[in-house]
PyMOL CGO cylinders between C-alpha atoms (Angstrom):
from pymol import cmd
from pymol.cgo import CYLINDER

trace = [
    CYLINDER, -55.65, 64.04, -50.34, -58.47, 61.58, -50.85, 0.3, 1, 1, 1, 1, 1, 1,
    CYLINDER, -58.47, 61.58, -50.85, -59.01, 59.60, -47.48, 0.3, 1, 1, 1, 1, 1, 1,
    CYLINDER, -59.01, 59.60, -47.48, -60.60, 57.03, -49.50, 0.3, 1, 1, 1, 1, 1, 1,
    CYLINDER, -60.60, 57.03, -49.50, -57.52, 55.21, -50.71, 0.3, 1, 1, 1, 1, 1, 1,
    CYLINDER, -57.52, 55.21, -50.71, -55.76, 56.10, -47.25, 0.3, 1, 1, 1, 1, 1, 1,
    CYLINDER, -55.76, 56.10, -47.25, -58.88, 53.87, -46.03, 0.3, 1, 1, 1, 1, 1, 1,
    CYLINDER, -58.88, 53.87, -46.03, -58.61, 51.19, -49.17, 0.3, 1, 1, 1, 1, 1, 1,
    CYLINDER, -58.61, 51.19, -49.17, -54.93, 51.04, -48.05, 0.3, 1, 1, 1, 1, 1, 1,
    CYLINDER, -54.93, 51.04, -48.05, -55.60, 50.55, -44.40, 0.3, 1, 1, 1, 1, 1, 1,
    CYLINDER, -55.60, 50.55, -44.40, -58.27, 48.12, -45.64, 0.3, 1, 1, 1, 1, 1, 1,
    CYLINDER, -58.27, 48.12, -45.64, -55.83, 46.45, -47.97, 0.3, 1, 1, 1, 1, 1, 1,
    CYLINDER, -55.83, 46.45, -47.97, -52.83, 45.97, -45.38, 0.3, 1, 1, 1, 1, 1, 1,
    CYLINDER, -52.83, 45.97, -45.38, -55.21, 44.84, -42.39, 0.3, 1, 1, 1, 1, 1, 1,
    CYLINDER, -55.21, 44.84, -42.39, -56.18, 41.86, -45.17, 0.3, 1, 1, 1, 1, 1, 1,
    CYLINDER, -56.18, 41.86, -45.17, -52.60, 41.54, -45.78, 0.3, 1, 1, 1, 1, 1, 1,
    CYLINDER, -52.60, 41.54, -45.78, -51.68, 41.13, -42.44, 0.3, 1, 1, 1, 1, 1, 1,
    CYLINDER, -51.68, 41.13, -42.44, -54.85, 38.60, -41.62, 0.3, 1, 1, 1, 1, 1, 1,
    CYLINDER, -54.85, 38.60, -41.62, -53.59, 36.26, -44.26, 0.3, 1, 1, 1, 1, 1, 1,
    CYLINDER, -53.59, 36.26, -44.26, -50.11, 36.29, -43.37, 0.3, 1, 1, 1, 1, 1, 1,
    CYLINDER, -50.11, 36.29, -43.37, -51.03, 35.15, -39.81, 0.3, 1, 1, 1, 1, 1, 1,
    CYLINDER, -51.03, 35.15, -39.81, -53.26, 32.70, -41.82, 0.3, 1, 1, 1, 1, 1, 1,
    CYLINDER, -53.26, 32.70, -41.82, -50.22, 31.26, -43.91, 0.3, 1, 1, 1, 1, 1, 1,
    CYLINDER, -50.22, 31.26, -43.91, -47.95, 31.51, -41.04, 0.3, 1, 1, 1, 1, 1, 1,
    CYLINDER, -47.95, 31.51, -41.04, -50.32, 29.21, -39.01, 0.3, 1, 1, 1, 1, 1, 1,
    CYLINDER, -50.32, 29.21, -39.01, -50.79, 26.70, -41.88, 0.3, 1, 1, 1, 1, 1, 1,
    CYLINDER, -50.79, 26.70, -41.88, -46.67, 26.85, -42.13, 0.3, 1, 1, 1, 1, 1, 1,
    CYLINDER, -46.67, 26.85, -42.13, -46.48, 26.47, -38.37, 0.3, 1, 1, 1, 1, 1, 1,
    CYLINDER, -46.48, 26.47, -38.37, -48.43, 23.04, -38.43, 0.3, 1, 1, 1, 1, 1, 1,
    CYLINDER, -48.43, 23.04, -38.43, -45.14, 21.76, -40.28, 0.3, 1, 1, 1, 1, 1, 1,
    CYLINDER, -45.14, 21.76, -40.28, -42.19, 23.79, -39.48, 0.3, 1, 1, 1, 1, 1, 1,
    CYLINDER, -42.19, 23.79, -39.48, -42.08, 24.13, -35.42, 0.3, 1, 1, 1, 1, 1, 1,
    CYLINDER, -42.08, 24.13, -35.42, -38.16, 24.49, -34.58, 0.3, 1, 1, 1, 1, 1, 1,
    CYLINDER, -38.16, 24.49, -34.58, -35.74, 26.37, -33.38, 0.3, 1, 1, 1, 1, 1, 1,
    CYLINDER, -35.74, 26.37, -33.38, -35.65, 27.89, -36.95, 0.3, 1, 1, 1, 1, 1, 1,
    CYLINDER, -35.65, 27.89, -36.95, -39.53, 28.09, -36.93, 0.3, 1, 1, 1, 1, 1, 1,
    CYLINDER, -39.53, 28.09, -36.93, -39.29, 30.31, -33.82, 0.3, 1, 1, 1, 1, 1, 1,
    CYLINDER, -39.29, 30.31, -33.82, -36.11, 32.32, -34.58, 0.3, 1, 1, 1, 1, 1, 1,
    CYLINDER, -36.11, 32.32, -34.58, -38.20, 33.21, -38.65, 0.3, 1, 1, 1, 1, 1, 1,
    CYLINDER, -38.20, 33.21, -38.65, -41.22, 34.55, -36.57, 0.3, 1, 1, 1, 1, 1, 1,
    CYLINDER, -41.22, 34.55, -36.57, -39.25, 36.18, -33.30, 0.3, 1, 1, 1, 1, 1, 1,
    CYLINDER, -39.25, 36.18, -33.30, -37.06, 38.14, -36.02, 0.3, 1, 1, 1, 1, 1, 1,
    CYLINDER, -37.06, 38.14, -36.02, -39.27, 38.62, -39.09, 0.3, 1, 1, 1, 1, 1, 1,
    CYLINDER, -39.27, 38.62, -39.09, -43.12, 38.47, -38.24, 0.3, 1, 1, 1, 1, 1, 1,
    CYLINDER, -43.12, 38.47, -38.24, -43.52, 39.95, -34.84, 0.3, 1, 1, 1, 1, 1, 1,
    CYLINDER, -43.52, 39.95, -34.84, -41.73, 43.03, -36.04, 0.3, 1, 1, 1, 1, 1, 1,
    CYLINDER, -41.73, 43.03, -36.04, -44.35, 43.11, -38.91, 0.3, 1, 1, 1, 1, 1, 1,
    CYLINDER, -44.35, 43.11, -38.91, -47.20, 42.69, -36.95, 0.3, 1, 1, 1, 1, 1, 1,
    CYLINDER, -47.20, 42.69, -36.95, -45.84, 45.10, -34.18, 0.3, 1, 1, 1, 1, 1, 1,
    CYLINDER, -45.84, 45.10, -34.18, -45.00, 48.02, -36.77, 0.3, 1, 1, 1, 1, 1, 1,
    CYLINDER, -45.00, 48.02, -36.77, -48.56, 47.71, -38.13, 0.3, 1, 1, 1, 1, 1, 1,
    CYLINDER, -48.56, 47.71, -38.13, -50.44, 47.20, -35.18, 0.3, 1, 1, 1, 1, 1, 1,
    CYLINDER, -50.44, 47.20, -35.18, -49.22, 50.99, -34.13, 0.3, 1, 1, 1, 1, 1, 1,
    CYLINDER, -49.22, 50.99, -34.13, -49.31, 51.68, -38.22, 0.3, 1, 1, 1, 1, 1, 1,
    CYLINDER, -49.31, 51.68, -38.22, -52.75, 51.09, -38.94, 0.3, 1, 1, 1, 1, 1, 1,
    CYLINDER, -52.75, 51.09, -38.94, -54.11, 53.23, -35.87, 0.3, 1, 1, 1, 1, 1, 1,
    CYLINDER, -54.11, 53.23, -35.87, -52.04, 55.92, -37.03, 0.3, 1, 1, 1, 1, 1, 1,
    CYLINDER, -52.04, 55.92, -37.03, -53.53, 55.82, -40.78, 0.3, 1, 1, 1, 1, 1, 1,
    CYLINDER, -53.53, 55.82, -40.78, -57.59, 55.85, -39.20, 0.3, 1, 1, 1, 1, 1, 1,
    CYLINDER, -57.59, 55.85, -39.20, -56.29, 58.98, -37.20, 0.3, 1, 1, 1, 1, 1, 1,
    CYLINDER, -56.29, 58.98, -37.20, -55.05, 60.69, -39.94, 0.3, 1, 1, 1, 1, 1, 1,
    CYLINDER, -55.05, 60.69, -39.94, -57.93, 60.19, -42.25, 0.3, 1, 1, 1, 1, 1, 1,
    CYLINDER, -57.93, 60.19, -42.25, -59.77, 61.90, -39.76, 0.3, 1, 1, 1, 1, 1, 1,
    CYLINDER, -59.77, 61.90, -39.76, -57.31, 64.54, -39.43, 0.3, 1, 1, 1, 1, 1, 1,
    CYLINDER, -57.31, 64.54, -39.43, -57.77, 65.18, -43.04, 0.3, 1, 1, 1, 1, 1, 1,
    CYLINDER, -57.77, 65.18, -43.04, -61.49, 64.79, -43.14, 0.3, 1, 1, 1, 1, 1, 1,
    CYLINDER, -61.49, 64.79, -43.14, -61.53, 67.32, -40.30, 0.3, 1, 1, 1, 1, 1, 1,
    CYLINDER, -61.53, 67.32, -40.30, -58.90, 69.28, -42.22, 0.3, 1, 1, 1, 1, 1, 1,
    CYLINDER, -58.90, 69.28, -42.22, -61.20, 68.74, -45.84, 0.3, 1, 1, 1, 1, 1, 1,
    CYLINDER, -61.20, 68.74, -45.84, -64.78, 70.53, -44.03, 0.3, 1, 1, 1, 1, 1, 1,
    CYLINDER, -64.78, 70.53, -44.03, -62.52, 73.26, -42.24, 0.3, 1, 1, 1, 1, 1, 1,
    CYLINDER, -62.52, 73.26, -42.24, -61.26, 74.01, -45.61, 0.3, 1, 1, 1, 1, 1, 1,
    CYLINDER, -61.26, 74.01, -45.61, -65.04, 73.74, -47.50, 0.3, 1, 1, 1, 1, 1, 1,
    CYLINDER, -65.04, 73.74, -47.50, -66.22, 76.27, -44.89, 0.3, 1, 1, 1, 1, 1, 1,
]
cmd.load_cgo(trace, "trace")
């Protein structure tokens, strides 16, 4: 397994997620209802919840597999 495109993924959803809270911000500025609120309490803070305990998970296991890689090399 090649822990560089674990890390370009990691690297590729943590700019995902940035822009999204970008966007949603710019969208906020013009849609604040109940709707507004009900879109982000039901759609976005699951997002942001799964992948704030998602990308974590992906830096520990590219050092898993690093560590796994050298044992292996040895």
């Amino acid at each position: 397994m090649n822990t560089g495109n674990l890390q370009a993924a990691r690297g590729r959803i943590e700019e995902s997620l940035e822009q999204l809270q970008l966007d949603w911000r710019t969208a906020s500025e013009t849609w604040a209802d109940h709707n507004a609120a009900q879109f982000a309490e039901l759609h976005l803070q699951p997002i942001w919840e799964e992948f704030q305990t998602a990308l974590p998970a992906i830096s520990q296991l590219v050092q898993v597999v690093q560590a796994a890689t050298r044992q292996l090399e040895e």
